[in-house]
N, C-alpha and C positions, 0 to 999 in steps of 0.2 A: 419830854416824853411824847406829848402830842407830834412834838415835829420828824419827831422816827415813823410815828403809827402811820402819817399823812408820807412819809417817805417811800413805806414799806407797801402801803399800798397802791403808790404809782409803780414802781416797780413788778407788781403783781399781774397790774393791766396790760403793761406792755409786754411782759412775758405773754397774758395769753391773746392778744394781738398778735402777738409773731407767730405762735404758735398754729391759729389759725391760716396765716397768710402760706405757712408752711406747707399746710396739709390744701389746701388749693392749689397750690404749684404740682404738688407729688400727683393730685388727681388729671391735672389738665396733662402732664404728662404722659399719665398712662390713657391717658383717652386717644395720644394722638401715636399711639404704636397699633401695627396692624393687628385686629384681631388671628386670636392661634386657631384653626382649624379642629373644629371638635365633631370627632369622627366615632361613629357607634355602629357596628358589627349586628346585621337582622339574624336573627335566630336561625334561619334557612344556611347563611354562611354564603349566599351570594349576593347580596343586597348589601348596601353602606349606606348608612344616614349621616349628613353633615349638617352642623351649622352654619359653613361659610362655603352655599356650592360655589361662589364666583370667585375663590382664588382656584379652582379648580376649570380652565379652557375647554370651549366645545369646539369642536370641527365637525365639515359634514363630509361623509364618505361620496365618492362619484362612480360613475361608472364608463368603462373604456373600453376598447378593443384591443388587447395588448398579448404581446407573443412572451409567455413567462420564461424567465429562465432558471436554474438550478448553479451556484458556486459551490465548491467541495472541494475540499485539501485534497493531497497524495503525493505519493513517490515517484523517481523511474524505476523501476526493477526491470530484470532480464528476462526475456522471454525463454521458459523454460524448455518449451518445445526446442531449441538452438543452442543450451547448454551442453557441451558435448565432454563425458569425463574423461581422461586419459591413466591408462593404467597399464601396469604391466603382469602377464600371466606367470612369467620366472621370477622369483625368491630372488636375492643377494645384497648387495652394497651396492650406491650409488657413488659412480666414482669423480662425475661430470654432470653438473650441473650445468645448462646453456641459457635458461628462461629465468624468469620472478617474477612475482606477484605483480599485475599492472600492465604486463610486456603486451605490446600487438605483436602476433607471431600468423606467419603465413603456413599454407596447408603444407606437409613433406619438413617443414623444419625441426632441427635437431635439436629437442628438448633436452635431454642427457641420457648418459650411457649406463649400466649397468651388468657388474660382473656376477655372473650368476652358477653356480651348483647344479642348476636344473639344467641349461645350456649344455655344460660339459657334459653330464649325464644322456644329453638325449642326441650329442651326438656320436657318446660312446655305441646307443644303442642300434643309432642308422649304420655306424660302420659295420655293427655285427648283423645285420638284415640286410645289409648291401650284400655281405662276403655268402650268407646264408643263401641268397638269391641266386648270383653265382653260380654257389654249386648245386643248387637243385638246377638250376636250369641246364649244366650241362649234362648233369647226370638223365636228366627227361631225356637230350638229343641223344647219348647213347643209347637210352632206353628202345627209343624210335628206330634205330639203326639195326639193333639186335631182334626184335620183331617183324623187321620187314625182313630179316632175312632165317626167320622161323627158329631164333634161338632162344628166345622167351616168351612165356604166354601170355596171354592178352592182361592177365590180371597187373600182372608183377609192370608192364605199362601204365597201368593206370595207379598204381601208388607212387610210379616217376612223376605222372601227373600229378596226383593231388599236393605232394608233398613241395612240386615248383610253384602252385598254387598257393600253398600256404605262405611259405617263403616270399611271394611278392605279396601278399598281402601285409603280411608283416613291414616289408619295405616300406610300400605306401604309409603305412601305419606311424611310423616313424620318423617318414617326412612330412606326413601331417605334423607330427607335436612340436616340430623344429618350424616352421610354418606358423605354429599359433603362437610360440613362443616370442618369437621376431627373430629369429635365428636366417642368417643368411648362409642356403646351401653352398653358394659358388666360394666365402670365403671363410670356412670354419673358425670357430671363437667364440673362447666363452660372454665374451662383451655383447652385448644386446644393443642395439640405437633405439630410442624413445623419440619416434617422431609426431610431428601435430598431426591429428586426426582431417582437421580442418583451420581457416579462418579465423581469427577473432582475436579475443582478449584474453589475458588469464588472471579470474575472478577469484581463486583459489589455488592454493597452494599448501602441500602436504610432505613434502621434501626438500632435504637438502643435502649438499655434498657430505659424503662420506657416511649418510644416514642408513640404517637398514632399510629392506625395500622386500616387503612380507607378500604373502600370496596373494592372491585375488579375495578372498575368501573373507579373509578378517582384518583389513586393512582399508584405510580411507583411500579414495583417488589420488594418485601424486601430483596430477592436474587437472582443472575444470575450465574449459574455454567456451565463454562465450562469444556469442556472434551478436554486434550489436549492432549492429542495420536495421535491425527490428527491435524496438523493446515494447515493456507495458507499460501505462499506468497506473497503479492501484491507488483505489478514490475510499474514501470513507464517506457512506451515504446514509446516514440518519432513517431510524426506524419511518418515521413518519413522512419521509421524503425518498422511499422507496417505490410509491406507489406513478412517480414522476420520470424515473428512469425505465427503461427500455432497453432490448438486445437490439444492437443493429443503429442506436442510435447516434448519430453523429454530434462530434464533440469538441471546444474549442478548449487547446493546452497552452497556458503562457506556463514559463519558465520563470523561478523568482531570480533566476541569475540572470536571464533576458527577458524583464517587462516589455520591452518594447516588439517583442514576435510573439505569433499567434501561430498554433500547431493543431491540425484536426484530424481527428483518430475516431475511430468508432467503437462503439460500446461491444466487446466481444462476451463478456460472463458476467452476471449476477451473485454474489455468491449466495447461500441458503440457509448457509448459518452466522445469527448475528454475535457480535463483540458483546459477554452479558456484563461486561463493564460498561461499556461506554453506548452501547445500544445502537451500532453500524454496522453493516454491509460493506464486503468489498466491493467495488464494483472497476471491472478490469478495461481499459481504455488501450486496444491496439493501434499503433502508430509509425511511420519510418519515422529513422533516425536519419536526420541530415547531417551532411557533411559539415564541419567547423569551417570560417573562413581561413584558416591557414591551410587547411588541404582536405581531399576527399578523403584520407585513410585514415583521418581522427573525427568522431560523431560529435553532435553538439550537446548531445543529452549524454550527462555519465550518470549512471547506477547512485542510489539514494537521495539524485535532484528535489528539493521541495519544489512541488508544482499546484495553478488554482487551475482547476476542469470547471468548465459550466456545460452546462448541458440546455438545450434549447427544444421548447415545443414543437412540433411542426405543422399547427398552424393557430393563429389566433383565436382567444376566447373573451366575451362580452364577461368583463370581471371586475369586483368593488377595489379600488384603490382607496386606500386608508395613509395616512402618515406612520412609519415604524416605530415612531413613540408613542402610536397611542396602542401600539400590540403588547400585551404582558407575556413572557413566557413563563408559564408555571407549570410544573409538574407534566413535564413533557408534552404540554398541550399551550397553543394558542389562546389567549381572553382579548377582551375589551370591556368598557366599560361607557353603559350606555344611561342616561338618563331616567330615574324612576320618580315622578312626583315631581314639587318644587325641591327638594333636600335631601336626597338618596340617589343614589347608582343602584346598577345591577349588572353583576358582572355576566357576562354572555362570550360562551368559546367558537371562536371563528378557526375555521380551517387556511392556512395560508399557503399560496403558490408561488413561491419565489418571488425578484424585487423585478419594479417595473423602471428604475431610474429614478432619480429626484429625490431619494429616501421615501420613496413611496412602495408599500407591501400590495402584490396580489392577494387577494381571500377570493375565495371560489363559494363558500359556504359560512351563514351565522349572519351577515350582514346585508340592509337592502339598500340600493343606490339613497343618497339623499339622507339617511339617518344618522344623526348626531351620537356622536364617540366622546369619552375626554380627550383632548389631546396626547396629556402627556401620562399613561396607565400607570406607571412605574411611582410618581410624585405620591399620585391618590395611594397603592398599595402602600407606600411607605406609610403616609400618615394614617393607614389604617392598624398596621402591622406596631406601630407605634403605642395607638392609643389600649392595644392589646396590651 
């Protein structure tokens, strides 16, 4: 019996011997993991208390002379002004089709033919304005004949006149409508030719063989040709970086299909009402199109190109250079976050002028040469937004 009790109690020791050596290990361990950043939100909503500000980097902003610029997406689109639509004023059937969608077609070329109702009808109506002319007009020369030799009176002359007057107006009248039509006088027919108005490309297309071909009136264009010697670029330009663009300002275009060239066009419109989705401006970049290196009749920009525009100051400004990580963007405005105490921040909104190179942000306004920033804005909000 004794020699259990003396057993039972060695046993008890070295349990709580171990148990002790346990609980020292478990502590030395946690002492040697980095402290977690304990982050507390100031009443004000712009101020952060920390307890560990040194996992949090300071940098000190400088100040430079530098020519800011502006990057912004955009399109090619066609310059509207050189859209030119093609239509036809006669009603009928398209019998002949010559073009399609994409074709480059030159000015006088034969886009397709069209039989038409109106045709026949108007130049049913010139034969009978030709025959009507005709006879008034010989009927006036008798008229003249018979009064010079005092066998009719001056009146019953002058209704020879009016009525050969009438009669060629009517004529004109008639080769007018055959005229607007596309009707060719010299070889009568119902068939119409649809030729190009002009140059270019054809961006649109509203026909096809054997389709009906409705008036002017209530029908789409059955062709739209642009000319693309000229086009635009339409830029999306940020509420807040509106204030940076300019009419008349000159502008550098790379192509995402050719990085390697640089195209300069000038800022021709602003628009004036912004996108209430997305909070942009168009802003329109006029420019030539160059020629492709396979030849001058194909351009190098085609319609819906993704292209980057920057836009450039014209001339330098003494401005704070900051690192772009240490800018937050929040709620459509610019922050930083600048030293308050030994253990707090305080966020403060700087105004920013495009990049200066080196991932370094212009600010014009909120920041003085020399004053310390966190480096990285975006780490700190997190761990604040966190302890929220």
């Amino acid at each position: 019996m004794k020699r259990n009790t003396i057993l039972a109690a060695a046993l008890a020791a070295a349990y709580s011997l171990t148990g002790c050596n346990w609980s020292k290990g478990q502590s030395s361990s946690q002492a040697e993991d980095p402290p977690e950043p304990q982050v507390e939100q100031a009443p004000d909503g712009e101020s952060i208390t920390v307890e560990h500000p040194d996992l949090f980097a300071l940098t000190a902003v400088s100040a430079h002379a530098v020519v800011p610029s502006l990057s912004v997406t955009g399109v090619v689109a066609a310059d509207v002004s050189r859209n030119v639509p093609v239509n036809s004023l006669a009603s009928g059937r398209a019998i002949e089709v010559h073009a399609r969608l994409g074709d480059r077609v030159t000015k006088g070329q034969l886009l397709m033919r069209i039989q038409s109702s109106d045709i026949s009808s108007a130049f049913s109506d010139y034969g009978k304005a030709a025959a009507d002319e005709r006879l008034t007009s010989a009927a006036l020369g008798r008229a003249k004949l018979l009064f010079s030799k005092g066998a009719i009176a001056q009146k019953d002359l002058e209704v020879a006149d009016d009525a050969e007057a009438d009669a060629r107006a009517g004529l004109q009248a008639a080769v007018d409508r055959l005229k607007v039509l596309g009707a060719d006088l010299a070889h009568p027919s119902p068939v119409v030719d649809i030729l190009a108005p002009v140059s270019g490309v054809i961006i649109e297309q509203n026909v096809t063989a054997a389709a009906g071909v409705k008036s002017l009136d209530d029908a789409p264009n059955l062709f739209t040709i642009a000319d693309l010697s000229h086009v635009w670029i339409l830029c999306d330009v940020h509420e807040n970086d509106l204030p940076r663009v300019h009419l008349n300002d000159l502008a550098d275009v790379r192509l995402n299909a050719y990085p390697d060239k640089v195209f300069q066009g000038r800022v021709s419109d602003i628009g004036a009402i912004l996108d209430p989705n997305i909070r942009t401006a168009k802003a329109r970049i006029e420019l030539d199109n160059p020629g492709a290196a396979g030849g001058a009749s194909e351009q190098l920009m085609r319609l819906g190109m993704f292209v980057q525009a920057t836009f450039h100051d014209q001339q330098k400004h003494m401005s704070v250079l900051a690192p772009a990580s240490a800018i937050l963007h929040l709620h459509d405005r610019d922050w930083v976050y600048v030293p308050k105490g030994p253990n707090a921040f305080r966020r403060v909104e700087v105004h920013s002028f495009g990049t200066a190179g080196g991932g370094q942000q212009v600010l014009v306004s909120g920041l003085r040469p020399g004053q310390r920033v966190v480096a990285n804005a975006l780490l700190l909000q997190k761990a604040s937004e966190q302890r929220e």
